[in-house]
N, C-alpha and C positions, 0 to 999 in steps of 0.2 A: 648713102644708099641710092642707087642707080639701079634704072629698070628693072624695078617693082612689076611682078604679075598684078592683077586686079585680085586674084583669090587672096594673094598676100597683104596686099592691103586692106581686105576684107576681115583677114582674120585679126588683122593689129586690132584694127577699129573695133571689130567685137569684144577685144580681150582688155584692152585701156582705156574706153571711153563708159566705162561701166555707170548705172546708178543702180540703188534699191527703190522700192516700196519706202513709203514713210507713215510711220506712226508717230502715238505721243512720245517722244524722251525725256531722260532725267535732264538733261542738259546738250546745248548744241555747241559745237567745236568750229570756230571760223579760220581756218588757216591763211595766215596774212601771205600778202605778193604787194608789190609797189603799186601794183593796181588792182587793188581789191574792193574799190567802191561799192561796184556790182554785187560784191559774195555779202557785202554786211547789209545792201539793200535786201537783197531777197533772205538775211537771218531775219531781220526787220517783218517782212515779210509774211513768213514762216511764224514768227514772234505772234503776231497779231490774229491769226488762223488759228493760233491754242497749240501747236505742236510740241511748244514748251518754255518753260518760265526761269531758264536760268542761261546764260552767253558764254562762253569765253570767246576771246577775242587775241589770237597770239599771233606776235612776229614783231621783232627787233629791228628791222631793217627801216632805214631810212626811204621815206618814198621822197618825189618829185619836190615837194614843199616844204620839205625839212621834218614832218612828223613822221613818227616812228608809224610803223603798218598797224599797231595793234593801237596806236592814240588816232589813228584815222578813220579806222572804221568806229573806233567807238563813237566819236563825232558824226559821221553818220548813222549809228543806228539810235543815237542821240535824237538828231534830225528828223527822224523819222519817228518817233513818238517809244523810242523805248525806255521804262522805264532807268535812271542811273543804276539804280539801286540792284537790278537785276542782272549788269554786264560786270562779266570778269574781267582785267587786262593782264596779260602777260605780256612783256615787253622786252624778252631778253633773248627769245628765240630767233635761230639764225637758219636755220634749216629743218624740214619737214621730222625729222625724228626729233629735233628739240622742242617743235610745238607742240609733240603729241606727251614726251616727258614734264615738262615745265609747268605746261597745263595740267596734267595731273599732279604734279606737285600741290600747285595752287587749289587744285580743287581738295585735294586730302585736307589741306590746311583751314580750307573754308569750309567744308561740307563732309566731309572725310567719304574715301571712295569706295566706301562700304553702303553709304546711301544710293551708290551709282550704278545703274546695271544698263542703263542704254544710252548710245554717242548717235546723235544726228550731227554728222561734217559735211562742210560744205568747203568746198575749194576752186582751182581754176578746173574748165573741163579736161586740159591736159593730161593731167598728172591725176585720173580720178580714180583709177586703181592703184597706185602707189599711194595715195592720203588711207584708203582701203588696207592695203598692206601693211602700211607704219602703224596703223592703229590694231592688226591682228599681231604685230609682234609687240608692243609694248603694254596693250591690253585688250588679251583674248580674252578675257571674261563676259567683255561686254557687249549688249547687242549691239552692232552698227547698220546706221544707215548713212548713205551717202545722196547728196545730190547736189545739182550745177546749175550755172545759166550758163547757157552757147553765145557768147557775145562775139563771133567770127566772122557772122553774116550768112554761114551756109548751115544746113541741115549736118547734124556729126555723121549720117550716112555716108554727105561726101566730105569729108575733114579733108582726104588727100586732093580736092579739086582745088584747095585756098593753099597759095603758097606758106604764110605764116601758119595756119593749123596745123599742115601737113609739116612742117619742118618741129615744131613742138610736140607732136605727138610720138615721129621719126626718134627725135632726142630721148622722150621720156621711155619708149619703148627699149631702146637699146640701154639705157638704167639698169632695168631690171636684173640682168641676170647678176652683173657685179654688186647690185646691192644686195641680191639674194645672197649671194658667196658668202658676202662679209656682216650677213643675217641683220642689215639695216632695216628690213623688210621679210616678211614670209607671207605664204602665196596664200588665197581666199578662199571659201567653197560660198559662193553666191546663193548655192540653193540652199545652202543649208542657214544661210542669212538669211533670204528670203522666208524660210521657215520660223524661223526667230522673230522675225519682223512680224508676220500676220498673225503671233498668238497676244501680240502688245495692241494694247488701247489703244482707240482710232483719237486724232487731237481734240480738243475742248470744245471746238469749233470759236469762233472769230469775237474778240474778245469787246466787251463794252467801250467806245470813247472815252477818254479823258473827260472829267467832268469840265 
């Protein structure tokens, strides 16, 4: 893509660098990447703030060190004082629709997904309306929220001023319409999440230390 207006850039940004509101959830959904330190610190995070007491942690892919995406963040959120006992591992997903199936495999199995009516995910900010998407088509039932850390250096106003943002965001954008075609994804109504989100419990608020 070559010589981009500013309004069209404008609108990319508005439309795929989305988050919600956050409340408490049933369970939080980490979508793995080779470098996802960052996404299972701030589950960690989120963990410790009361937002919610149950993890998955998925992605199959080998990172830099040889561990799989979903055995590294659990080591991080390990690290960071989460309980074992409360992270889930998937380990087999290879791509953004398989962590949103697999995981819910796993959760049926463990908790059955009748106990589950609301996904806080957290992913890379790239692709934040596509992790949005994947989860309104494999499971609309439930409320989602979504949120990110910006780890690029710039404000996501200007995502197109950072040549790597802006080449990741370019990418993820033009995704969409063939994912839509081939209904790997269906498109979101924000407000009407948003509406979903502020009739849910506000989190526990920030959880006792470890004795």
């Amino acid at each position: 893509m070559k010589n981009l207006t500013a309004a069209f850039l404008k609108a990319v940004g508005d439309y795929m660098l989305v988050e919600t509101p956050l409340a408490r959830a049933d369970v939080c959904l980490v979508f793995g990447n080779p470098h996802a330190d960052h996404l299972a610190e701030q589950a960690a995070e989120l963990y410790h703030r009361g937002y919610f007491s149950l993890i998955v942690v998925s992605g199959g892919v080998a990172t830099g060190d040889g561990r799989l995406e979903a055995h590294r963040m659990r080591d991080v959120l390990l690290a960071k004082g989460v309980p074992a006992e409360i992270i889930m591992v998937e380990d087999k997903a290879r791509n953004t629709g398989e962590n949103v199936i697999y995981s819910m495999k796993l959760l049926d199995e463990k908790k059955g997904l009748g106990n589950i009516d609301s996904v806080l995910a957290i992913g890379h900010i790239q692709a934040a309306r596509r992790f949005l998407m994947t989860l309104e088509r494999h499971w609309p039932q439930v409320t989602k929220m979504f949120t990110t850390r910006n780890c690029f250096g710039v404000p996501k106003e200007l995502w197109h001023t950072h040549p790597d943002f802006r080449a990741k965001v370019l990418s993820e954008y033009e995704k969409i319409p063939d994912y839509k075609a081939k209904d790997f994804i269906r498109e979101i109504d924000l407000d009407r999440m948003k509406r979903k989100i502020a009739a849910r419990p506000k989190p526990s608020g920030p959880r006792p230390p470890p004795p």
